[in-house]
C-alpha positions in Angstrom: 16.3 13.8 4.3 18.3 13.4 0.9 21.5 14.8 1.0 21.7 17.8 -1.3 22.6 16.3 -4.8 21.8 12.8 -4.2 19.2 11.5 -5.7 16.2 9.3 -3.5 16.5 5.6 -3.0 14.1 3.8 -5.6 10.9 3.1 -3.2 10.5 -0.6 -4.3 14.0 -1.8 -2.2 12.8 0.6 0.6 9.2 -1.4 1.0 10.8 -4.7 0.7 12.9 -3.4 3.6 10.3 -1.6 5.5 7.2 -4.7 5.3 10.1 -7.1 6.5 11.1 -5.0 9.2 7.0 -4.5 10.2 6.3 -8.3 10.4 9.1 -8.5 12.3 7.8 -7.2 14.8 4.5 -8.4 14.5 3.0 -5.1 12.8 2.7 -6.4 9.2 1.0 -3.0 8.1 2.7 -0.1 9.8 5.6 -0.1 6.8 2.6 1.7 4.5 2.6 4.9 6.1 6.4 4.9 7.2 7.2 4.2 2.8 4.9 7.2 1.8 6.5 9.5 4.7 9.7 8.8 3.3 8.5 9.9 -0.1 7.1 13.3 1.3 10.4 13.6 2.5 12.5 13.1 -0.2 14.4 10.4 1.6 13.0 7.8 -1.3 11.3 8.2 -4.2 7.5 8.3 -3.6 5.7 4.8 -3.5 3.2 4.0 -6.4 3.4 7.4 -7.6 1.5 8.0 -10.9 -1.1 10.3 -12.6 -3.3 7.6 -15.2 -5.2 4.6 -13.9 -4.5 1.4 -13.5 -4.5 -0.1 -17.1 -6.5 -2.9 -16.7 -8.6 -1.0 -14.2 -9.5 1.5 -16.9 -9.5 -0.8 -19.7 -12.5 -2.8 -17.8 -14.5 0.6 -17.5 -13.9 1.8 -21.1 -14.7 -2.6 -22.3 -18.1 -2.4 -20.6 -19.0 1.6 -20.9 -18.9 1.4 -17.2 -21.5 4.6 -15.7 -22.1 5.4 -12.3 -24.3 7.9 -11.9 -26.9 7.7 -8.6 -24.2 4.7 -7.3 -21.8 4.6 -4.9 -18.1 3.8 -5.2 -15.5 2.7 -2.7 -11.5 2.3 -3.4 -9.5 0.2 -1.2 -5.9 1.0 -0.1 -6.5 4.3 -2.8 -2.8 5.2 -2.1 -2.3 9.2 -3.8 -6.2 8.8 -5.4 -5.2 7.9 -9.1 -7.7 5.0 -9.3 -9.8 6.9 -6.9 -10.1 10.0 -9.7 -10.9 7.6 -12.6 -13.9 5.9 -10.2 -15.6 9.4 -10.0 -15.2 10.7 -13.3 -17.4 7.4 -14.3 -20.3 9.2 -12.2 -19.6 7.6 -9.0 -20.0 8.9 -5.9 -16.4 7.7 -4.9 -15.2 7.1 -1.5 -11.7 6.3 -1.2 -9.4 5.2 2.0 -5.8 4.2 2.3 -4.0 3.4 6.4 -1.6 5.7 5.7 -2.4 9.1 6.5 0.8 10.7 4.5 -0.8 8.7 1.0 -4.3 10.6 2.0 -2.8 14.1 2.3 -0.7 13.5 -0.2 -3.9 13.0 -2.1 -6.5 15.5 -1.0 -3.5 18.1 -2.2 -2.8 16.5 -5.7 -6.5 16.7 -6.6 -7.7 20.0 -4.6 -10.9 20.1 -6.9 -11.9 16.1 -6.4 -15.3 14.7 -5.7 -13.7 12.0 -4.0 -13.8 11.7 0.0 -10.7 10.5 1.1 -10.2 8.7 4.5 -7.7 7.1 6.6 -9.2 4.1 7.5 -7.9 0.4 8.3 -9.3 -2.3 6.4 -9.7 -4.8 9.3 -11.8 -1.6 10.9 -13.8 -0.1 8.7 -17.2 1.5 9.2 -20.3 -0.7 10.4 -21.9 1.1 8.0 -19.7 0.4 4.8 -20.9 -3.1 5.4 -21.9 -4.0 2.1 -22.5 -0.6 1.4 -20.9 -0.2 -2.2 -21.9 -1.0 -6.0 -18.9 -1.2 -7.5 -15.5 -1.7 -5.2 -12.0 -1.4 -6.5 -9.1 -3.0 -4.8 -5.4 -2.5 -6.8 -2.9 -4.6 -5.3 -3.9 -4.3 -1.4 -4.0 -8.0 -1.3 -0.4 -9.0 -2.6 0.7 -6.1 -0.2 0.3 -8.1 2.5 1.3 -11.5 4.5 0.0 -14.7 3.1 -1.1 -15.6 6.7 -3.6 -12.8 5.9 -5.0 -13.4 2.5 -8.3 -14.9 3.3 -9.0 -12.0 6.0 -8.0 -9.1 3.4 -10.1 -11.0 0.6 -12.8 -11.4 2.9 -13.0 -7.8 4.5 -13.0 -6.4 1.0 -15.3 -9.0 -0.5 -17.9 -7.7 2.6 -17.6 -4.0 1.1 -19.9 -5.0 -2.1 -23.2 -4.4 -1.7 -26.4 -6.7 -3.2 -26.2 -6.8 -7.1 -22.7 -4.9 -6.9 -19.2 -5.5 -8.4 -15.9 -5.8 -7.2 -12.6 -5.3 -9.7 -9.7 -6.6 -8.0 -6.2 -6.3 -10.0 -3.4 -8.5 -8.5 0.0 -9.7 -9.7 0.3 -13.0 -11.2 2.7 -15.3 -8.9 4.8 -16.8 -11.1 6.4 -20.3 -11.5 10.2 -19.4 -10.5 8.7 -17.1 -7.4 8.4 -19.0 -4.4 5.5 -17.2 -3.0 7.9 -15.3 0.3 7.3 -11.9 -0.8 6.9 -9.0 -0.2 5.1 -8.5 -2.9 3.2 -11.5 -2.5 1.4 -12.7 -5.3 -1.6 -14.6 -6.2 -2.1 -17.6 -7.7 -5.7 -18.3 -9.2 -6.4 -20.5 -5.9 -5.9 -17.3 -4.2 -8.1 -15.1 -6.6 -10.9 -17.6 -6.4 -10.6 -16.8 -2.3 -13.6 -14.0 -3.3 -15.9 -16.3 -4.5 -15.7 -17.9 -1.0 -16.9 -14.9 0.9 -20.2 -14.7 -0.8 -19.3 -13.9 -4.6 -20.0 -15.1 -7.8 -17.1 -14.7 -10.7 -17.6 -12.5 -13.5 -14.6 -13.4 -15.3 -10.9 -13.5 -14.3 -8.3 -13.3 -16.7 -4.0 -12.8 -16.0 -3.0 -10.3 -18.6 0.7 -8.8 -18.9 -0.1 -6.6 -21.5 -0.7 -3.7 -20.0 1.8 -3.7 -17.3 5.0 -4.2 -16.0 4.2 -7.9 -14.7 1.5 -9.8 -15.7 -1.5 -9.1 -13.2 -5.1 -10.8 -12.6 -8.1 -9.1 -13.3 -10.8 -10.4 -11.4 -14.3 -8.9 -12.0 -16.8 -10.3 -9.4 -20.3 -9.4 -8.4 -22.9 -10.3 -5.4 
């Protein structure tokens, strides 16, 4: 816990130490729930904590009058459900899942009246039945949160989460010229963002905008 009248650690330097200390030992996703149980206690600041959308997320939704109504909706890695509350007030029926049980608590009690079912689920094991299950599926920076070594497994077990004739928005950080690529984060190069059209996909558009945020990210907008 935080001793009385300090203030928390600034999350960001606690999940670079946290996902280093994970691959370490050969556990590169563990460091998700041990980051958002050190926000609920105070001992850091609360990882990826904020109430409004994803810009570029809801910037694509509000561009193309994006409704949902009679479809279903998934939200990978949905962390505490902000992306995940945006989905279902678009008409979705809106499934949501993050590893961390701590981030899904911590969201089922920030948004006691949701429509949203949130599960702790693992990406690498989801449901036989989400196979291809879901017209539109968001992912918000789950790829660049993990290894490079896993990128075309991550890309590919979210890519196999759209269903026929649906869409996948995938926002991701830009990797930039002076960044060599070691992470964490690690960021993608347009290479890397054209890894979706590999697992079955067809590009919509994808455009790097820094606009909107604090680092320039990609929006790629996919469908199958």
């Amino acid at each position: 816990m935080t001793r009385q009248g300090s203030e928390p650690r600034r999350w960001q330097q606690e999940a670079d130490r946290l996902a280093q200390a994970s691959i370490e030992r050969g556990d590169p996703t563990s460091w998700f729930e041990e980051l958002y149980a050190a926000g609920e206690s105070g001992e850091v600041t609360m990882a990826w904590d904020h109430d409004d959308p994803q810009p570029l997320l809801a910037a694509w939704s509000r561009e193309h009058g994006v409704r949902g109504e009679g479809r279903r909706a998934v939200v990978v890695g949905c962390g505490l459900g902000a992306d995940a509350e945006h989905v279902a007030s678009l008409g979705f029926e809106t499934t949501a899942f993050d590893l961390s049980p701590t981030a899904i608590r911590t969201a089922r009690r920030r948004h006691p009246d949701t429509q949203v079912v949130y599960l702790t689920a693992d990406l690498f094991d989801l449901p036989q039945d989400w196979h291809r299950a879901f017209d539109l599926v968001v992912d918000v920076y789950t790829v660049q949160a993990l290894p490079r070594d896993l990128r075309d497994r991550t890309v590919g077990a979210i890519a196999d989460l759209v269903a026929p004739g649906g869409t996948l928005v995938a926002v991701q950080g830009v990797l930039q010229p002076d960044d060599d690529g070691s992470g964490p984060p690690w960021l993608l190069t347009a290479e890397d963002v054209s890894l979706f059209a590999s697992h079955g996909l067809s590009e919509v558009e994808v455009v790097a905008d820094g606009s909107l945020t604090d680092y320039p990210c990609w929006r790629a907008v996919l469908t199958r």
